[in-house]
N, C-alpha and C positions, 0 to 999 in steps of 0.2 A: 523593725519597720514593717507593718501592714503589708499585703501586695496590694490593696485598695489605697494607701495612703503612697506607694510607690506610682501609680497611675494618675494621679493628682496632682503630683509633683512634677510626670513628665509634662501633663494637659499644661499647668501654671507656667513650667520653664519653657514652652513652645508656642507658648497667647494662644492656645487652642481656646475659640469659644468656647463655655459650658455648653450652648444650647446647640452648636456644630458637631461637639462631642456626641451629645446625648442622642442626638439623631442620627449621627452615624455609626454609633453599638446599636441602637433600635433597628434599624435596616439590617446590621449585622446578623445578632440573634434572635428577635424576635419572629414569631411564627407569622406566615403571611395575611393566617385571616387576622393577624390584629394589627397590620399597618394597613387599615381601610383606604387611609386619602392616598397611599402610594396606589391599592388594588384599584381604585378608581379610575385613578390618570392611566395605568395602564391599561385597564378592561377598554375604557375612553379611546385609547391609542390604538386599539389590537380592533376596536370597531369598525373605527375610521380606514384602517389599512385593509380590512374586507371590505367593503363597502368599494374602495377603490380597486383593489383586483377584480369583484365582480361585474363593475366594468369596462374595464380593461378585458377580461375575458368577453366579453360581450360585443365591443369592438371589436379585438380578435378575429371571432367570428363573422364576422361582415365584412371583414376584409379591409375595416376603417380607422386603423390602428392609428389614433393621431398623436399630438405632444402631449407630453406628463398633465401640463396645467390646464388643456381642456378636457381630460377626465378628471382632473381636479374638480374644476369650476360643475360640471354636470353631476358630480357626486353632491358636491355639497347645498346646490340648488336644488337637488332632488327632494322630494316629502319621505323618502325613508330618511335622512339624514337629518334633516328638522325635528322628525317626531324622537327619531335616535337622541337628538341633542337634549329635547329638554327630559329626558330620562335623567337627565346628570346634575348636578348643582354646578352649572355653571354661568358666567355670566349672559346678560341679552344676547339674542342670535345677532351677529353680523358677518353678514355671507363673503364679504371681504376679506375681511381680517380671517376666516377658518378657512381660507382660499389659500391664503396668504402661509398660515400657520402648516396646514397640509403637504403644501408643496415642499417647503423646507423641510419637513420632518420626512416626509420620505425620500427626499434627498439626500437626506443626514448620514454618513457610513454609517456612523454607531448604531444607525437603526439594520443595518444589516442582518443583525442575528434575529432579528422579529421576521423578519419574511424569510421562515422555514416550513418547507411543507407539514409539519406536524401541527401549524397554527392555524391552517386556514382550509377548509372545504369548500365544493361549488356549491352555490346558494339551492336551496332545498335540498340535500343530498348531504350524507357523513362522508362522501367519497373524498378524500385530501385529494388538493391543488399540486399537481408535481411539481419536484423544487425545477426543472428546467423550466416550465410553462412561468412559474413565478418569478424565476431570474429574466425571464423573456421581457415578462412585461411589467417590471418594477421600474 
């Protein structure tokens, strides 16, 4: 027996979708620059959470540090974040729903390993964000 025909066999004996499969070896081994729609949604994601530190830093400094979901709402009403948006193939802007979408996502633990100081610098500057300052104000 094959090892390719021993891996089909487990896939069949386990109701693994084909197309569940196929997407999760792709993610597996495939090289980054060729899962584009995953590098999207994350470039997408790693924008959004700058965008949101550099106000949060911003606050910070003014001594006006307030709750998560009004540096939410002022990030995503902002015209850097509109113009950012339609760079992406996504759908019409609705400043609700990416309100909505924001807050949970950096709420979400899993997103904890994304807010590491190697991801993110102060705006005009390659200077990295230190991870206390970004644990401060995530």
């Amino acid at each position: 027996m094959s090892k390719y025909k021993k891996v089909l066999d487990f896939l069949e004996k386990h109701n693994v979708d084909p197309e569940v499969a196929l997407v999760t070896i792709k993610r597996r081994f495939m090289e980054p620059e060729e899962l584009s729609e995953t590098n999207l949604k994350r470039h997408w994601k790693m924008m959004r959470f700058t965008l949101y530190l550099w106000e949060r830093i911003k606050e910070d400094e003014k001594g006006i540090l307030g709750k998560r979901i009004d540096t939410v709402k002022k990030v995503v009403w902002s015209p850097k974040f509109k113009r950012l948006y339609e760079t992406f193939p996504l759908p019409t802007f609705n400043p609700e729903n990416e309100v909505k979408k924001l807050t949970q996502l950096i709420a979400e633990p899993r997103q904890r390993v994304c807010f590491k100081e190697k991801n993110f610098v102060y705006e005009n500057t390659k200077k990295n964000i230190p991870q206390s300052l970004i644990n401060k104000l995530r």
